[in-house]
C-alpha positions in Angstrom: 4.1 -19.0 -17.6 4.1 -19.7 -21.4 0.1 -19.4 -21.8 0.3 -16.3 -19.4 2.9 -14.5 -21.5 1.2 -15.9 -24.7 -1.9 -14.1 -23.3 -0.5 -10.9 -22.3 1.3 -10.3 -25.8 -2.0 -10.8 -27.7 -3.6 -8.3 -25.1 -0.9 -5.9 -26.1 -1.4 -6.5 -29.9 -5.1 -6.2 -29.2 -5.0 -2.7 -27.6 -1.8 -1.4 -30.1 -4.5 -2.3 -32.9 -7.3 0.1 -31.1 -4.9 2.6 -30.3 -4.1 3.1 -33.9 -7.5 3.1 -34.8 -8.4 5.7 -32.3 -5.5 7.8 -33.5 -6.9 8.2 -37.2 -10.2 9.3 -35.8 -10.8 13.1 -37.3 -12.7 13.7 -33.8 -13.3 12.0 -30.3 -16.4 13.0 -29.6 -19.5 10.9 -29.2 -20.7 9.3 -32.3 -20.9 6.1 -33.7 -17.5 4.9 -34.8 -16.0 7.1 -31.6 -18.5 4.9 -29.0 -17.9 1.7 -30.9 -13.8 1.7 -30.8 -14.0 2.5 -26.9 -16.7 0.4 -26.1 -14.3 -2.2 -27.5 -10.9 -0.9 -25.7 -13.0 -1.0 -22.2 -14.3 -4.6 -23.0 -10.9 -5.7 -23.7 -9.7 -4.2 -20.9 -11.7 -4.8 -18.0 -11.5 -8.4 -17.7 -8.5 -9.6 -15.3 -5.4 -10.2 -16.9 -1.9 -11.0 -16.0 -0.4 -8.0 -17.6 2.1 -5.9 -15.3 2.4 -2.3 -17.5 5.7 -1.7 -15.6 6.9 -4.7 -17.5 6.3 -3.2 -20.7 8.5 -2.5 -23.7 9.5 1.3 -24.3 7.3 1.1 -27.6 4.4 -0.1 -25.2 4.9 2.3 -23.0 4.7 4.8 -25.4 1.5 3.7 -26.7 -0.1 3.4 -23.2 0.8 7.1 -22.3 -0.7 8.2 -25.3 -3.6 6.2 -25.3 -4.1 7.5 -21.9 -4.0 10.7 -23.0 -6.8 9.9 -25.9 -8.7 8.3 -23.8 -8.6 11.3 -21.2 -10.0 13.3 -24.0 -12.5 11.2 -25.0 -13.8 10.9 -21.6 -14.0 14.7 -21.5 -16.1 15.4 -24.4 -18.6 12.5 -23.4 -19.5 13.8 -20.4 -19.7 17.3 -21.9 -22.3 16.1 -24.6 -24.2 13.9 -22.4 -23.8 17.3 -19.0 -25.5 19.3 -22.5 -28.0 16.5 -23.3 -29.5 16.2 -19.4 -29.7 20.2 -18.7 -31.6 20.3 -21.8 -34.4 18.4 -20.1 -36.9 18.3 -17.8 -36.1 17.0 -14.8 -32.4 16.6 -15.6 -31.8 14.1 -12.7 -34.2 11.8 -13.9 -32.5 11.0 -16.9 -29.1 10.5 -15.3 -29.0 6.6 -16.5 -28.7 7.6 -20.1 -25.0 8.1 -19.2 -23.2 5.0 -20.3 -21.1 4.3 -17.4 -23.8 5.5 -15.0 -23.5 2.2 -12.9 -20.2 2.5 -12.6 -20.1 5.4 -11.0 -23.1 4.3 -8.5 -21.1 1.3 -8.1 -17.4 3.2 -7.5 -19.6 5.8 -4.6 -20.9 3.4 -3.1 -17.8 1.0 -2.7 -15.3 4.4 -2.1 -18.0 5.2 0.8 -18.5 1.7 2.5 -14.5 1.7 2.2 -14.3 4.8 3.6 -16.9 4.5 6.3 -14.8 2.2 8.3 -11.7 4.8 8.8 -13.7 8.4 8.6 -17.0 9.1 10.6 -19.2 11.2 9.2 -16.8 14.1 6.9 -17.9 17.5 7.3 -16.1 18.7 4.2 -14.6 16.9 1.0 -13.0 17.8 -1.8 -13.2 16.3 -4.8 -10.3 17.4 -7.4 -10.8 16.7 -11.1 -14.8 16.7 -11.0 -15.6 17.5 -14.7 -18.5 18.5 -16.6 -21.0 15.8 -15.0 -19.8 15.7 -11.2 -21.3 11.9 -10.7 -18.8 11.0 -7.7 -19.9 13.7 -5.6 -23.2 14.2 -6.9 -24.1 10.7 -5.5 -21.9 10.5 -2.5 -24.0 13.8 -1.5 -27.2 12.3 -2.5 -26.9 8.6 -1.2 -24.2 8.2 1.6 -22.9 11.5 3.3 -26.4 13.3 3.6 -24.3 16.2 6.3 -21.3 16.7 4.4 -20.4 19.8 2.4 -18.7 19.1 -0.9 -16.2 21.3 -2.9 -15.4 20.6 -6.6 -12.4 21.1 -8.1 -11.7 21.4 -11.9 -9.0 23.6 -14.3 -11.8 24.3 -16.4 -14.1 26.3 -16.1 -16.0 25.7 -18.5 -16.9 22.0 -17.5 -17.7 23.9 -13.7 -20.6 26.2 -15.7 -21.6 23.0 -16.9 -21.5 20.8 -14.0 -23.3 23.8 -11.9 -25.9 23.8 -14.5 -26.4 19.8 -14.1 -26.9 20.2 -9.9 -28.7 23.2 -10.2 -32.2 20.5 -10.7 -30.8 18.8 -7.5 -32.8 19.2 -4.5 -32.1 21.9 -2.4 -30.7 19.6 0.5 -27.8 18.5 -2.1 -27.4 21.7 -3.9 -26.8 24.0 -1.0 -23.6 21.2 0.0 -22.1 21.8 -3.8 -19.7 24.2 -4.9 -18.0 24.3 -8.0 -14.4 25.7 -8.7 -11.9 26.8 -11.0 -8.0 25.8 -10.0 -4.9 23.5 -10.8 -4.4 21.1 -8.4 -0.7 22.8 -7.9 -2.9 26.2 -6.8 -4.3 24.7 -4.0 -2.5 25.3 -1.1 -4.3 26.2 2.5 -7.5 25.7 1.3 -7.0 22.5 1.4 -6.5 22.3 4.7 -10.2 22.0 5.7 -11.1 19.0 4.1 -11.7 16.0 6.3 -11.5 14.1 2.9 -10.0 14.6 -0.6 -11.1 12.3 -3.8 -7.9 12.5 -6.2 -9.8 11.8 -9.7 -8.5 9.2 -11.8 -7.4 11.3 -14.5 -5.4 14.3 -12.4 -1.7 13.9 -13.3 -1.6 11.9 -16.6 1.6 10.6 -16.0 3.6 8.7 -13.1 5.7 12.2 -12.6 2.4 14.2 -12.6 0.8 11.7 -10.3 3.6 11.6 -7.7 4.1 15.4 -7.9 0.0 16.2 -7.0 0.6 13.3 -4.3 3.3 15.3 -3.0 1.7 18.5 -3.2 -2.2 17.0 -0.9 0.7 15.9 1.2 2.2 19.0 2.0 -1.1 20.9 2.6 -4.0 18.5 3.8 -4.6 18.2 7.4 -2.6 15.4 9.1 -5.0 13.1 10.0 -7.0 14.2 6.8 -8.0 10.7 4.5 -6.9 10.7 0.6 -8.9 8.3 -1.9 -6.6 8.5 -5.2 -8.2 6.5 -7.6 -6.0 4.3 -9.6 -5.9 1.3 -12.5 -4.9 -2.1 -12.2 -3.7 -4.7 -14.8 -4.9 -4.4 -18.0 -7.1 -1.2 -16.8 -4.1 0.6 -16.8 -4.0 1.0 -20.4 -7.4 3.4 -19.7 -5.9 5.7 -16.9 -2.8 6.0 -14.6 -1.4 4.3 -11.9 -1.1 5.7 -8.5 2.2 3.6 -7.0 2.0 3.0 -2.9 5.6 3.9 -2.8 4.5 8.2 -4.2 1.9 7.7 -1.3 3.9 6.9 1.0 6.6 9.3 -0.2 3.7 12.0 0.0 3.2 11.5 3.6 0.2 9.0 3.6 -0.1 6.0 5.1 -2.3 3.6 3.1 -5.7 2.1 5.4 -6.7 0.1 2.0 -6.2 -0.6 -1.5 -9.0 -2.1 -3.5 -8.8 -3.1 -6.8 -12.5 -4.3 -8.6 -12.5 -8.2 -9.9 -16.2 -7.3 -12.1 -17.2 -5.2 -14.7 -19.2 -3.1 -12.2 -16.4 -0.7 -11.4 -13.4 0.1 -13.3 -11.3 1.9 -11.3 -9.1 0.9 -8.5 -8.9 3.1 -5.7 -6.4 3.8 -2.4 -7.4 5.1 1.0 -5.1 6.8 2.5 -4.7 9.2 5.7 -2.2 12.2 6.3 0.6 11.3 9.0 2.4 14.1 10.6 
């Protein structure tokens, strides 16, 4: 218990030491200093660690919201500049590894799907809330594992909607014709989201545990009983990169949960929770 509280305080000093770093930064978008600092918070937080973030101090806490929060915007503008950097060449689709965390996101599709697969037959319509600039999730489930299903992408800006329309406008037309960008909070959405067989609750929708439960709540009250939720969440020290979605708000929200899995590599960094509408 010594070395495992020994280990978790020098992961806390560790990350306390990037998050001030990150803070002084005059700008988080890509460049060299920007890609070096997070490239060094995801390698210290990926591996598996004992660290419960519940169990944090109140100054620690502090620090992981906000670092959330930083990281959230960093994460924006990175897929913005690299959405820019693929339209702006031939054959956009081609390109798509140049993305840094382009495995990951092959990796989290094709894990959420397989997951999936064994609770949901064949979707006719998703949604995915919280899509961004360069739409990877759906992009590839479309592409690579639901070849019939229809896929609707919500995002509050719509700025990174022009941008991700752009980006599948080189798709082929059998995926391009499923794809629909648009612009809405999640609070907005009330009975459209009653057709979905499926809604994908992006990692970063609802910064904190409030906001999380609250959107919970909200897919609750207006998906389709029977209708499946995948919320993607963090676990242990990945929780210092993006929020945690708690079972209990789930099952408050009127979900019961099928699976929970939570990634032991490097290939995938977020945890995810399937979940299906009771009446």
């Amino acid at each position: 218990m010594e070395a495992e509280n020994s280990e978790v305080t020098a992961l806390v000093e560790k990350i306390t030491g990037l998050h001030a770093a990150i803070s002084k930064l005059p700008s988080l978008s890509p460049s060299p200093q920007v890609d070096a600092l997070f490239t060094e918070l995801v390698a210290a937080c990926v591996p598996s660690s004992p660290v419960d973030v519940t169990k944090l101090g109140p100054e620690a806490q502090e620090m992981r919201q906000d670092l959330i929060r930083l990281c959230s915007t960093a994460e924006g503008l990175l897929e913005a500049h690299y959405s820019d950097m693929l339209t702006a060449l031939d054959n956009p689709l081609d390109h798509l590894g140049r993305f840094p965390y382009f495995d990951n996101y092959i990796n989290l599709s094709k894990l959420e799907h397989d997951l999936l697969a064994g609770h949901v037959a064949a979707p006719a319509r998703v949604a995915f809330i919280g899509s961004g600039p360069l739409p990877f999730s759906s992009l590839f489930l479309a592409t690579y594992h639901l070849p019939d299903t229809r896929f609707d992408n919500y995002d509050r800006c719509s700025v990174a909607n022009g941008r991700a329309t752009k980006l599948v406008g080189a798709a082929d037309e059998g995926v391009r014709a499923r794809m629909a960008f648009h612009t809405a909070e999640v609070a907005d959405l009330t009975a459209e989201l009653g057709v979905y067989d499926v809604v994908f609750l992006a990692a970063l929708v609802g910064m904190t545990s409030e906001e999380k439960a609250n959107t919970i709540a909200h897919l609750g009250k207006h998906m389709a009983d029977g209708a499946v939720l995948v919320a993607r969440s963090a676990h242990g020290a990945r929780a210092f990169l993006y929020p945690v979605v708690e079972l209990d708000d789930i099952g408050r929200g009127g979900f019961q949960v099928l699976a929970v899995h939570h990634p032991a590599g490097d290939e995938v960094f977020n945890s995810f929770i399937v979940a299906r509408k009771v009446k």
